[in-house]
N, C-alpha and C positions, 0 to 999 in steps of 0.2 A: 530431507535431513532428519535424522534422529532427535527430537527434543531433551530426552535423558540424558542421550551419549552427549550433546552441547552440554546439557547443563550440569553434568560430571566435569566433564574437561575444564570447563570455565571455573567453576570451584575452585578444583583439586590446586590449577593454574593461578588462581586468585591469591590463594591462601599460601602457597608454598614462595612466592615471591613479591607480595604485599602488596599488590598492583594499587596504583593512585588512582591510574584512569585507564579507561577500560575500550577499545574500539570496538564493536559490537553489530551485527545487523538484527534484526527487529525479533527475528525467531528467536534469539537468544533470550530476550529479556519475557520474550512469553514463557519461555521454557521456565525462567526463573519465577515467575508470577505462580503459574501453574505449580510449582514442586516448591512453596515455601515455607514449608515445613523444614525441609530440607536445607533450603537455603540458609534459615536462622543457625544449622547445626556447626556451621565452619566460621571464621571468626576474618570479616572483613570490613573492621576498622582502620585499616588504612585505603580503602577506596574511598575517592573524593569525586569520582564523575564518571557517568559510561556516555561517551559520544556513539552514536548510532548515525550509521547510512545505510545504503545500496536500496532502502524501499522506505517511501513513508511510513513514520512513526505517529499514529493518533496520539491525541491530545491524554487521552481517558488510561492510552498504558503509562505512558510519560506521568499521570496523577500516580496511577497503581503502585510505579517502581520505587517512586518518590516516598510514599506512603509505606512503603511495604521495609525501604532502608531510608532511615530519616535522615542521613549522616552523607547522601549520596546525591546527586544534580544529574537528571539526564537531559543532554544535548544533543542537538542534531548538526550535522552539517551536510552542504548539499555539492555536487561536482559531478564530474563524468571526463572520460579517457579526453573528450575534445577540448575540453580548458585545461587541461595539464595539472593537477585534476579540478582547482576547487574553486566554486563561482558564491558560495556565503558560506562562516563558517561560526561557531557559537564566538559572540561577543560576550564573556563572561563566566562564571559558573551556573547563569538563568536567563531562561529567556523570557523575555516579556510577553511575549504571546505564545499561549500553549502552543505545544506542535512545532511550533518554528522552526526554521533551519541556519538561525543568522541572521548575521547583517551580509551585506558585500563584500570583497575584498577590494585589494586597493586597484584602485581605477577602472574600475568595470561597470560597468552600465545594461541595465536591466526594464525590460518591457515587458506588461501583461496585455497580451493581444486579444480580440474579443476570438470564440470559436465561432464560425460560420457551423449554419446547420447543415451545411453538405458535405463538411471537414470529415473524413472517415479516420483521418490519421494523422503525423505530423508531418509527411511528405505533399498531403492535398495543397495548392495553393489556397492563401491565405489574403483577405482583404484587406491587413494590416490595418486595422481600427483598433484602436486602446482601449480600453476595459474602462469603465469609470474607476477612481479611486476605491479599493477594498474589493472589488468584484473579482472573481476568477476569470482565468483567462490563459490562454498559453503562454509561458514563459520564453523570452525570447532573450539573448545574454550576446554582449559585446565587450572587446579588452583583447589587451594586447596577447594573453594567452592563452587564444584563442588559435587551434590549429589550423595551418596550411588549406587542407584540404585532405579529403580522402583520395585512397589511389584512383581514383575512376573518375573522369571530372564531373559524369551526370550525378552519382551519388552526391557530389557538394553538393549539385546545381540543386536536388530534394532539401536540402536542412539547408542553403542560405537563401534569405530574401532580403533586400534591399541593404547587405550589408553588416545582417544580423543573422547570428545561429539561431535555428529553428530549436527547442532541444525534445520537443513535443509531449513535458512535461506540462500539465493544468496546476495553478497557482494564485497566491492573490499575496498582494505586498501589502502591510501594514503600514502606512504612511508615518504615525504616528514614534513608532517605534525603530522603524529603517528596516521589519525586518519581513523574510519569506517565508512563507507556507506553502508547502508542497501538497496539494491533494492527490493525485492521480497522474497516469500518463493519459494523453489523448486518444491514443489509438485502444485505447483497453474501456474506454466509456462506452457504457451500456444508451444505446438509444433507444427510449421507452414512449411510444405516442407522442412524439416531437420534446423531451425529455432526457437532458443529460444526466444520466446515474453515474455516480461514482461506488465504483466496486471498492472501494479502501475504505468505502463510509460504512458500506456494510458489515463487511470483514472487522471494523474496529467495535462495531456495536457487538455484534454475535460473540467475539470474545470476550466479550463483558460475563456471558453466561457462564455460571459454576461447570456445565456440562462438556463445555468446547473446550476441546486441545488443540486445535489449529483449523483454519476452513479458509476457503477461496470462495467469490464472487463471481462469476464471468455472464456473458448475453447469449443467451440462445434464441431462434427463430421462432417467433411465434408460429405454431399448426395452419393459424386460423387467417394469419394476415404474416407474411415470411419482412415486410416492408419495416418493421419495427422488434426488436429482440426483448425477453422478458427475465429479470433478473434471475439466477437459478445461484443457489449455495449448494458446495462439497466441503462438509466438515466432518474432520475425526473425531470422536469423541477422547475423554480423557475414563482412563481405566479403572477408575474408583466409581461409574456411571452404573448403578445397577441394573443388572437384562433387565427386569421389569419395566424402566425407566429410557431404557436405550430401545424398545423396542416401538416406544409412542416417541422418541427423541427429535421424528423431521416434524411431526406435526407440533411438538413443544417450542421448534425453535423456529418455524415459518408465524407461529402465534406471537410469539417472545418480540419477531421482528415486525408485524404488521401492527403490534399495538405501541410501536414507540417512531413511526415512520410513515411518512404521508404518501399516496396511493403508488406514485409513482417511483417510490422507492421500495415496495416489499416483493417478495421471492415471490413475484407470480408463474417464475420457471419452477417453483418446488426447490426442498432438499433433499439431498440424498448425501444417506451417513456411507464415508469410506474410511478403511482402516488408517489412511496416507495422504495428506495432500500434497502431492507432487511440486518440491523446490529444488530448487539448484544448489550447487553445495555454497553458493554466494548467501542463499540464504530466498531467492526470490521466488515468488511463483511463475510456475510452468503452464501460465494462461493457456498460450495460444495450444500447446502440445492436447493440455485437458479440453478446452472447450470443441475441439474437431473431434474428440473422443464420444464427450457428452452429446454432441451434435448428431453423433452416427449411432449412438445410442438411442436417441430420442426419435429418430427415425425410423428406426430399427421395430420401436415397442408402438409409437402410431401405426404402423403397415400393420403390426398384429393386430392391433385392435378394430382396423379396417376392415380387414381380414374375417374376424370374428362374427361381424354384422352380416 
């Protein structure tokens, strides 16, 4: 996705028809973070809320957008095709716990399951242990609008157990507050030396940086031991980065992340600056398609270096 041409279109869209509230996915309001200079230039006092879905939303852009238009609440809500669509959705114009995505909707019933360390994804079977209160865990949803089934009966047989959708999103519910926090999907956690990483934790810090226009997370195979994957960043830079500055840019932002991250969360895969990080026009990253990319690359430049010896 182009982040100008969104954040044109959103504008030009905003402003010509006084939008109150805004539906959004997550590139959007980076784009608008990023280009706010701009953004001040159009007159959007009649927006009162941008609700954002399709991929978690950190806590730290949700501060930025808040901050950036004082006048504005961002919300999240959470769903998918198989609840027709929505399993929480903002209780309010604020949520009580950053990040959130909601309370429940009416009559639906929600689980945070522990992951097993053999869990590769959301179809592995699952030991169905509950999470302590506050802990992460996979999200697991029941209620009446909850679909049939898929056409194929083993496909259900993968996403239900005992009566509940699997949705093999990672999550942890706020007790206090009633409501949900999405971190991550299961199948896209990086396993680092017995180590769940979440690629969204990364991806929310690194766009902290002045430097970053958009970047992705994903796991590559360690050289050295293939049994454990090592976090690796693909981020674009933003065009105002000068060559002098873009040219030390992966070791600026491997530094930027190991000095605010405990061991087994920094870019021991390395980064590497690309023009694009590859999303879909929904707005999500193209994990799987990049990291078999990044994988045949990194394979590719070990044999050379084999090679060379």
């Amino acid at each position: 996705m182009n982040c100008m041409f969104a954040h044109s279109s959103t504008q030009v869209v905003m402003t010509k028809y006084k939008a109150t509230i805004n539906l959004v996915a997550p590139p959007i309001l980076i784009s608008l973070l990023k280009n706010e200079g701009l953004v001040k230039q159009h007159d959007m006092s009649s927006l009162k809320r941008f609700c954002c879905g399709a991929a978690p939303l950190g806590p730290e852009t949700v501060e930025a957008v808040e901050k950036m238009l004082p006048n504005v609440s961002v919300t999240q809500a959470y769903g998918m095709t198989e609840m027709a669509p929505a399993v929480t959705v903002p209780n309010g114009l604020k949520h009580k716990v950053p990040g959130s995505c909601g309370t429940l909707v009416g009559d639906t019933e929600l689980r945070i399951v522990k992951v097993d360390d053999t869990q590769q994804s959301g179809t592995d079977k699952s030991a169905g242990i509950d999470a302590d209160p506050g802990e992460e865990g996979e999200v697991w949803v029941r209620g009446p609008q909850i679909m049939k089934g898929y056409l194929r009966d083993e496909d259900t047989a993968l996403c239900m157990q005992d009566g509940w959708y699997r949705t093999g999103d990672i999550g942890r519910f706020d007790v206090k507050s009633g409501e949900l926090v999405i971190t991550d999907r299961l199948k896209e956690l990086i396993k680092y030396k017995g180590f769940q990483v979440s690629p969204a934790s990364l991806e929310a810090l690194l766009l902290t940086h002045p430097w970053v226009k958009d970047c992705m997370v994903i796991g590559v195979p360690d050289p050295r031991d293939v049994s454990f994957e090592n976090p690796r960043a693909l981020v674009s830079l933003q065009p105002s980065v000068p060559p002098k500055d873009a040219v030390r840019a992966s070791d600026e932002l491997y530094h930027f992340v190991m000095s605010r991250m405990p061991p087994h969360k920094r870019l021991h895969g390395g980064v590497r600056i690309v023009n694009e990080v590859p999303r879909n026009l929904a707005g999500k990253l193209l994990r799987r398609k990049v990291r078999k990319k990044e994988v045949a690359l990194l394979k590719e430049q070990n044999s050379g270096d084999a090679g060379s010896r």
